[in-house]
N, C-alpha and C positions, 0 to 999 in steps of 0.2 A: 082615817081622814085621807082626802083625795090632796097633791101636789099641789101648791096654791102657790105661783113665782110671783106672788107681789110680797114677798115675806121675806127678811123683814123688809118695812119702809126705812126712807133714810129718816126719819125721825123716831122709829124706834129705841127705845131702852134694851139691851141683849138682855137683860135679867128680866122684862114683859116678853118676848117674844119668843124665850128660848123654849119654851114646850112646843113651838107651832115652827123652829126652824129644826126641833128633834123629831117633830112630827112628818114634816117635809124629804127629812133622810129615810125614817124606817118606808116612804109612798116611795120614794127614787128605788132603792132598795129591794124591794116586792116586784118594781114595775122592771127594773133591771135583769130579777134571775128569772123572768118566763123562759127568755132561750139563755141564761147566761149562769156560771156559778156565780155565788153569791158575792159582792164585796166582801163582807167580813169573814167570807169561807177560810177556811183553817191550809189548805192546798189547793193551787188553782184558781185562783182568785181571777175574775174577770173574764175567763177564756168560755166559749161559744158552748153551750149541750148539743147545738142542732141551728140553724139557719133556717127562718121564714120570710120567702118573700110575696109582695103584692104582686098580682098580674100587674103587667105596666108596657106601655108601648117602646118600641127598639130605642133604648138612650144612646144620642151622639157620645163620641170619643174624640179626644184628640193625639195627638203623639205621643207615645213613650206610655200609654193609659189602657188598659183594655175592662171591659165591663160584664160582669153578671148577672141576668136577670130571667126573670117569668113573664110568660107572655102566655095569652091566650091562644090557640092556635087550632079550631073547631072546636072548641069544646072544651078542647083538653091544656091542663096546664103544662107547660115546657119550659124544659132552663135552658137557656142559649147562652155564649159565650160571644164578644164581638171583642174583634182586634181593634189596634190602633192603626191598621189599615181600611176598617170598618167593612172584616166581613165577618158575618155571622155563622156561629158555627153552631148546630142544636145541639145538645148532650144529651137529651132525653125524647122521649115521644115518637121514635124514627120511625118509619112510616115501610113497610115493606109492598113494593108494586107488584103486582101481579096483571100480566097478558099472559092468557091462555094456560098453558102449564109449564112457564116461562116465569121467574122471582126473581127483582132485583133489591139492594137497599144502597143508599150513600151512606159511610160510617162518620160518626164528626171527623175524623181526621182526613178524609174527601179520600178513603179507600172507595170504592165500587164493588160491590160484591154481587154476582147476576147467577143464578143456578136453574134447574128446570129435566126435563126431558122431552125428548123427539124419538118419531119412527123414520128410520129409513126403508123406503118403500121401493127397492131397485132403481136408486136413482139416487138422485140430490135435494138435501134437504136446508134452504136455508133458514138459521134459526136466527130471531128477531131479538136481540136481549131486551127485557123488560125496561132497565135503565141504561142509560147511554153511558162510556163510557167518555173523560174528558181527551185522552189520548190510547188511541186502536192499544188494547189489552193483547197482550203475547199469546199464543194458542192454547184454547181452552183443553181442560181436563176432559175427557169426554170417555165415561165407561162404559159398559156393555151390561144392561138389564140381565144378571142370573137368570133369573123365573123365564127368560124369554128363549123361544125352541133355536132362536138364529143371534144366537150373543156374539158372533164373532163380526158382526157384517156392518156394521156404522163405524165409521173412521172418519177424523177430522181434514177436509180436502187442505193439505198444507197447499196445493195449487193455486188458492183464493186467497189471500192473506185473510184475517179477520180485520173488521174495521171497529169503530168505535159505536157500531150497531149493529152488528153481526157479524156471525160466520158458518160456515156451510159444514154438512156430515153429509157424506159420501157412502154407497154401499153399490155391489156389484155382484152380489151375490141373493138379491133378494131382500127380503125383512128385515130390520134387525132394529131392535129399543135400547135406547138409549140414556144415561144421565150424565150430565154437562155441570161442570161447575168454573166460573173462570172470576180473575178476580184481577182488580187495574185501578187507575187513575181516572 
């Protein structure tokens, strides 16, 4: 029997309606442990198996409240978190960018992580990071391609500062490949 919340009436007799208000418990009951143990469970009574939610668009918050939810977002379902400052943070679905042979991602915690490789070509190479950084990143890691015949010849120009879009690899010696990994706010 399916839940029926017109049971009882206020003119019911409990000794006529008690099969359809015993009936009412074992539907709550059924409909209760999809994601939940059971009421009557012997340990654990009432606590979550697992969390399902609807896609649903960004819910307002107010102070002292923060909210979790699904959201569509191409295609793809994502759990977001929003503060009571209401900014959104995604927990799921992060998106890694890619320019050229140049990768960035934002982490939920609003890390910046941007990685890649460049040649230097007897000269100066400025590298473009795929995602921007919110405040200029301290100078990247920047190592020397083994496999490559001129490992020693790409160096980070500490003369340029980095900015919060880049920063430059310097060589003076000809060739030299490189891989960069830098990581900021």
């Amino acid at each position: 029997m399916a839940y029926n919340p017109d049971i009882p009436t206020a003119d019911s007799l409990i000794s006529q309606s008690q099969s359809q208000i015993l009936a009412n418990f074992t539907a709550l009951n059924a409909v209760f442990q999809i994601n939940h143990t059971a009421f009557n469970a012997a340990t654990n009574r009432g606590k979550h198996t697992y969390v399902t939610m609807l896609e649903q668009a960004t819910p307002a918050v107010v102070a002292g409240e923060g909210a979790l939810w699904a959201e569509n977002n191409a295609g793809i379902t994502r759990l977001n978190f929003k503060t009571d400052l209401a900014v959104d943070i995604p927990l799921t679905g992060l998106t890694v960018t890619t320019v050229g042979t140049n990768n960035g991602v934002t982490l939920p915690s609003g890390i910046v992580v941007n990685w890649g490789r460049g040649t230097c070509a007897g000269g100066i190479l400025v590298v473009t990071y795929a995602v921007p950084f919110i405040i200029a990143a301290g100078v990247p890691n920047v190592t020397a391609r083994a496999d490559n015949a001129n490992t020693n010849n790409c160096i980070v120009d500490i003369g340029f500062a980095p900015t919060i879009t880049k920063f430059r690899a310097l060589s003076n010696q000809g060739a030299g490949q490189f891989y960069y990994f830098a990581i900021g706010v």
